[in-house]
N, C-alpha and C positions, 0 to 999 in steps of 0.2 A: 788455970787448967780445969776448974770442978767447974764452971762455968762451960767451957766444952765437952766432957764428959754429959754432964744435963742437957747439951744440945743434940749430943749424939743419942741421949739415951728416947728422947723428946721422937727424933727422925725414925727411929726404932720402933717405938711404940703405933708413929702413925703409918709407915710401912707395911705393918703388920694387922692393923687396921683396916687399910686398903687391902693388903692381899685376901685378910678374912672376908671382907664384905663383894670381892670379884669372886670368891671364890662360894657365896651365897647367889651371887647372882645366876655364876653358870648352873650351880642344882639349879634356881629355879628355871633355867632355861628350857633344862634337862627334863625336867617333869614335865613343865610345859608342854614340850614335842612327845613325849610318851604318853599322852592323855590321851587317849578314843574316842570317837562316838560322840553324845551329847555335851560329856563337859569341855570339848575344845576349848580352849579361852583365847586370846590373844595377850601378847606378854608386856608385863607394865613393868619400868627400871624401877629400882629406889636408889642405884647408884648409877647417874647415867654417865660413865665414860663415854668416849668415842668412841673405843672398839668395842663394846658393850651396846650402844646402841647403834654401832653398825651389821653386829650381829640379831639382836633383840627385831631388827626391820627385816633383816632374812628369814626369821624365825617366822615372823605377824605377817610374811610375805606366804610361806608355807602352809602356814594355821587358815588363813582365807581359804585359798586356793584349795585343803582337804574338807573345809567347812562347805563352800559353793558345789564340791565336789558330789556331796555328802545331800546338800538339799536338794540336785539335781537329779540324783539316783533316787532319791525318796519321792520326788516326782513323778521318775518314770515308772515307779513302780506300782505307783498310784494309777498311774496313766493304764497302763497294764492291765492292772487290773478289774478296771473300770470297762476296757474295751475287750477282758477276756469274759466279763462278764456280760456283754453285749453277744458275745461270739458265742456264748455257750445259750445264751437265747435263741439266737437264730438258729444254732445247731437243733435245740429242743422241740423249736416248732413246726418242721418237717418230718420228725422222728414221731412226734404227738401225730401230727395228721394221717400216717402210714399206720400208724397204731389204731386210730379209731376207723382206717377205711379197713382195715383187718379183721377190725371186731365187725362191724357190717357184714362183709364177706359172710363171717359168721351167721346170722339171721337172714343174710340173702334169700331170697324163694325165690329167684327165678338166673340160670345161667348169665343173662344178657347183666343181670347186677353184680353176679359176683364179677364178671371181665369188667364190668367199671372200676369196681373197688378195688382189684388188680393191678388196675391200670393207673389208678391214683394212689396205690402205696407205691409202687417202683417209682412214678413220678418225685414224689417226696422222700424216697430215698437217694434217690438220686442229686436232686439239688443239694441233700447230706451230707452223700459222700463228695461232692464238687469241695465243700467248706470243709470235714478230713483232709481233703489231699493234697486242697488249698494250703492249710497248714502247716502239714507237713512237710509241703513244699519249702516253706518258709522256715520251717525246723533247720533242713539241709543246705538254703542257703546260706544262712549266717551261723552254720556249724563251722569253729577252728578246725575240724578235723576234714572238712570237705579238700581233696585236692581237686584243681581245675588243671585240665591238661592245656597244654601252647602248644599247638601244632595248627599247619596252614588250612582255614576251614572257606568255604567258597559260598560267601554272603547270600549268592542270587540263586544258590540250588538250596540254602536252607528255608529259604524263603519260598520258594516254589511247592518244597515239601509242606512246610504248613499252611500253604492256600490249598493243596490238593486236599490235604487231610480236612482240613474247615466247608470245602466245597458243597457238602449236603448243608453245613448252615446256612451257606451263603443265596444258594436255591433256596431253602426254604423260604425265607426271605424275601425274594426277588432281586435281590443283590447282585450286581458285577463289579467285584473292585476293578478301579481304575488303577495300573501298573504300571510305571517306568521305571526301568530296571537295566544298570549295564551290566552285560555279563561276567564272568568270574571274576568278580572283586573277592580276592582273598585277603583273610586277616588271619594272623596268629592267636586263637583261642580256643575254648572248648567247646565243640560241638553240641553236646548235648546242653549245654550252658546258654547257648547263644539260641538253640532251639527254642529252649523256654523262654526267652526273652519275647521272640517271636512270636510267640502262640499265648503267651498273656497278653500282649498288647493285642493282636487281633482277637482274642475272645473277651478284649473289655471291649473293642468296635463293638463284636456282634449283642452283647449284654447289655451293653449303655447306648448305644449309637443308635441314628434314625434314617442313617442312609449308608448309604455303600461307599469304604474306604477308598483312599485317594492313597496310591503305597509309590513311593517314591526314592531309589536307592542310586546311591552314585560313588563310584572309585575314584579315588583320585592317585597321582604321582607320590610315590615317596623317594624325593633324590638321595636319599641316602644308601637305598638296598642298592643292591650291586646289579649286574643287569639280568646273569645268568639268575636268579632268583624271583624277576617279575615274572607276572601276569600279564598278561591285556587286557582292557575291558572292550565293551561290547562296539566302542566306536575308536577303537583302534589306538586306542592312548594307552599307555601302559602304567598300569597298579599296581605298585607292590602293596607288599605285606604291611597292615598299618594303615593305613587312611581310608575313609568309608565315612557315607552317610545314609543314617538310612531312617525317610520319616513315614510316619502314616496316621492319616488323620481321620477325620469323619464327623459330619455332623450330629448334634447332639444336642435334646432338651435339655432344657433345667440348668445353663452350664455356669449361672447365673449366681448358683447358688455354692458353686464350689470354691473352694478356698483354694488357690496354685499352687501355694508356697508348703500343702500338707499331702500335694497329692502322692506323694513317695512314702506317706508314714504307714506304718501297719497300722490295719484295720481302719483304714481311714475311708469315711463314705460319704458323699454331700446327697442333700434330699433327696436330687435326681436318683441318685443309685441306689438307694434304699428298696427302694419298691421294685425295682429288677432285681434284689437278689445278689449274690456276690459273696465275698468274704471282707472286700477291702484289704487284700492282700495280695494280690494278682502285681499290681504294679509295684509294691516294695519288694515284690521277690523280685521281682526285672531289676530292680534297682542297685540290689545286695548283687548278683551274678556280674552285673554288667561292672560294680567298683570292683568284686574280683579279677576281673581280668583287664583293666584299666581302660575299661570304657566309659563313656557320659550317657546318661541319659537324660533328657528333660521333655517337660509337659507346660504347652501352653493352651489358652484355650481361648485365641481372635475368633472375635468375626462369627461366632455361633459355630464351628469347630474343635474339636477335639484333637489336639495335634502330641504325638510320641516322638522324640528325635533320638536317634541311639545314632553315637559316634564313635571313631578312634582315633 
């Protein structure tokens, strides 16, 4: 019998053994996952059960994935501010030139100079305030607190209002865009949302472009809507609420040098658009408005064209 008493006392001992050192293992688990910041580690056994390193790989599965997390934010923020400080250049050098045609003004001797100098500070305030508003734009589309309204908006009258409004650029220019456009293609979203989508892609045409846009919009059928709910478009096919296409394109220098796959990021500019001016923000606010409301947009640029596709 004292023979199995020593074997039970034996079993005892290593039991207790084992529970102590599971019971090391999860603290260290433990700690592991409540470390912050730079000392993430990932977790190493020194007792490797099964369930112990089935957890330990959930754990080193976690630990990655806030670490990647972690380098990717440290990135953007690098990125950020790399291109905020780009922005606050171009902001300054408009601001500086309105400033020195002011002090001019000042020493002017003759009317006809001060209306120059006048006339080239509002100029350079103005390109200014385009990059403010720009901005700001960009503040309130990727604000969580923005709501967008869903209500039925009619593609081919918002579109008409922003070539009416752009019409003096377009004269100035020489420009006639070229339009094909079915009538009231309705879509559920926000007006004003959908607006600006429109009037940054035609004010990157008239900015960047070297000829007169090619603007092209089509409804199409949604079998799903019921019938009392369509529309018609312009050749007699009926569009509901929901499918739409609408591109516009235009030729354009330099297009050579632009990278495609960056054309949606803020403050993004290739050569070409440097020297015209801009924010580089025009088209990631089209981009932020159109995923709120569950539309596509994409940019490609064949053929020595410049082409905008905004869907639903």
């Amino acid at each position: 019998m004292i023979w199995l008493g020593v074997l039970c006392l034996l079993l005892a001992v290593a039991l207790a053994g084992y529970v102590a050192a599971t019971e090391r293992q999860m603290r260290a688990l433990a700690d592991a996952l409540a470390v912050r910041g730079r000392d993430l580690r990932r977790v190493r056994l020194r007792f490797p059960t099964r369930a112990a390193r089935a957890l330990a790989q959930e754990a080193n599965g976690l630990i990655d994935e806030a670490d990647a997390a972690r380098l990717k934010a440290a990135e953007e923020r690098r990125e950020l501010q790399r291109n905020l400080a780009t922005f606050s250049h171009d902001v300054r050098t408009p601001l500086a030139g309105a400033q020195g045609y002011l002090q001019l003004y000042a020493v002017a001797e003759s009317d006809e100079e001060r209306s120059e100098c006048v006339a080239a500070a509002i100029e350079r305030l103005g390109v200014m305030r385009v990059l403010v508003d720009q901005l700001f734009e960009y503040a309130k589309a990727v604000s969580d607190d923005r709501e967008l309204a869903r209500e039925p908006v009619d593609v081919a009258d918002v579109l008409g209002e922003c070539l009416a409004e752009l019409y003096p650029s377009f004269v100035e220019r020489g420009w006639a865009p070229e339009v094909a456009a079915d009538e009231a293609v309705e879509v559920l979203a926000d007006r004003e949302a959908l607006t600006r989508i429109v009037e940054n892609v035609l004010g990157n045409c008239l900015r960047h472009g070297s000829g007169a846009p090619r603007i092209e919009l089509r409804g199409a059928v949604d079998p799903a809507r019921p019938s009392d709910t369509a529309c018609f478009a312009g050749d007699g096919a009926a569009a509901g609420y929901g499918d739409f296409t609408l591109s516009i394109s235009n030729e354009a220098e330099g297009l050579e040098t632009l990278d495609a796959s960056r054309l949606f990021e803020r403050f993004y500019r290739g050569d070409a658009a440097r020297s015209t001016g801009g924010s580089g923000l025009g088209l990631a606010i089209a981009a932020d408005l159109a995923r709120a409301m569950g539309m596509s947009l994409e940019a490609t640029v064949p053929d020595g064209r410049f082409t905008v596709t905004l869907w639903k």
